[in-house]
C-alpha positions in Angstrom: 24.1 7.5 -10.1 23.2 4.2 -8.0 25.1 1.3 -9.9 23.0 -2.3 -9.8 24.6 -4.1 -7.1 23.5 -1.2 -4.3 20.0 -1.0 -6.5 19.6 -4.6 -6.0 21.0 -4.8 -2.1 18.9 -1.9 -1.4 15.3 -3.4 -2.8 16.6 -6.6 -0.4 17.0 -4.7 2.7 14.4 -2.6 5.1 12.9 -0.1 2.7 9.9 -2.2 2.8 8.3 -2.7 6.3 5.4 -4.2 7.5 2.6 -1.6 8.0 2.0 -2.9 11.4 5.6 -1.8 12.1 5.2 1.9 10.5 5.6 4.8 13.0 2.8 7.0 11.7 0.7 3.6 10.5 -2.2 5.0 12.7 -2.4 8.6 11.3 -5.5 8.9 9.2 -4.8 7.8 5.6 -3.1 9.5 3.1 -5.5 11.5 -0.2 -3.2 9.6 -2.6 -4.4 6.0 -0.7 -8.0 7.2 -0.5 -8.3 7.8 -4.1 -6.5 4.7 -4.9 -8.3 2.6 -2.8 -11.6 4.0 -4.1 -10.7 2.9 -7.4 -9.6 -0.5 -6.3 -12.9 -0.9 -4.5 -14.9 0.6 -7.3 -13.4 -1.8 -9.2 -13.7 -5.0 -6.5 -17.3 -3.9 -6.0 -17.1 -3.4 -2.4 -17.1 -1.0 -0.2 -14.2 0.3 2.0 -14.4 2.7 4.9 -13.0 6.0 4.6 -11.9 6.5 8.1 -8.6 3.9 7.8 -5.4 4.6 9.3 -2.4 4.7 6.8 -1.6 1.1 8.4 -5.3 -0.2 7.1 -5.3 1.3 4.3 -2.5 -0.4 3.1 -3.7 -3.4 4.1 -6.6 -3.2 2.1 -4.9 -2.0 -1.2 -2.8 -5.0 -1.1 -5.8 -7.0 -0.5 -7.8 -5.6 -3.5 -4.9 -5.4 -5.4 -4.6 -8.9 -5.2 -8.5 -9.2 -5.9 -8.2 -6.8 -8.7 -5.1 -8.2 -10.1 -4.0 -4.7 -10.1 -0.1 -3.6 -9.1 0.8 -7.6 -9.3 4.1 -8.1 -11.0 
């Protein structure tokens, strides 16, 4: 069981990176990113291109997210 204080310093250190920094950022995206980002753009009314690296794709999920207002806290 993870008590609060290593919950907390843990979402406060390197779990989240930049996708610019990720080591397989420029692999094709993942199935689980496609569909999401489909929804996202069905949603945004746009249209997104289905041959994004994991890197992009992310990218673009935070960006429609943020369109969207979908996955804001």
């Amino acid at each position: 069981m993870t008590d609060r204080k290593t919950q907390e310093q843990a979402e406060e250190s390197n779990m989240i990176k930049d996708p610019d920094n990720w080591v397989t950022g420029d692999q094709p995206m993942t199935g689980a990113q496609r569909s999401y980002l489909h929804t996202l753009a069905e949603e945004a009314h746009v249209e997104v291109d289905d041959d994004l690296s994991k890197a992009e794709a992310s990218k673009k999920i935070d960006e429609l997210q943020e369109k969207t207002g979908r996955g804001l806290d």
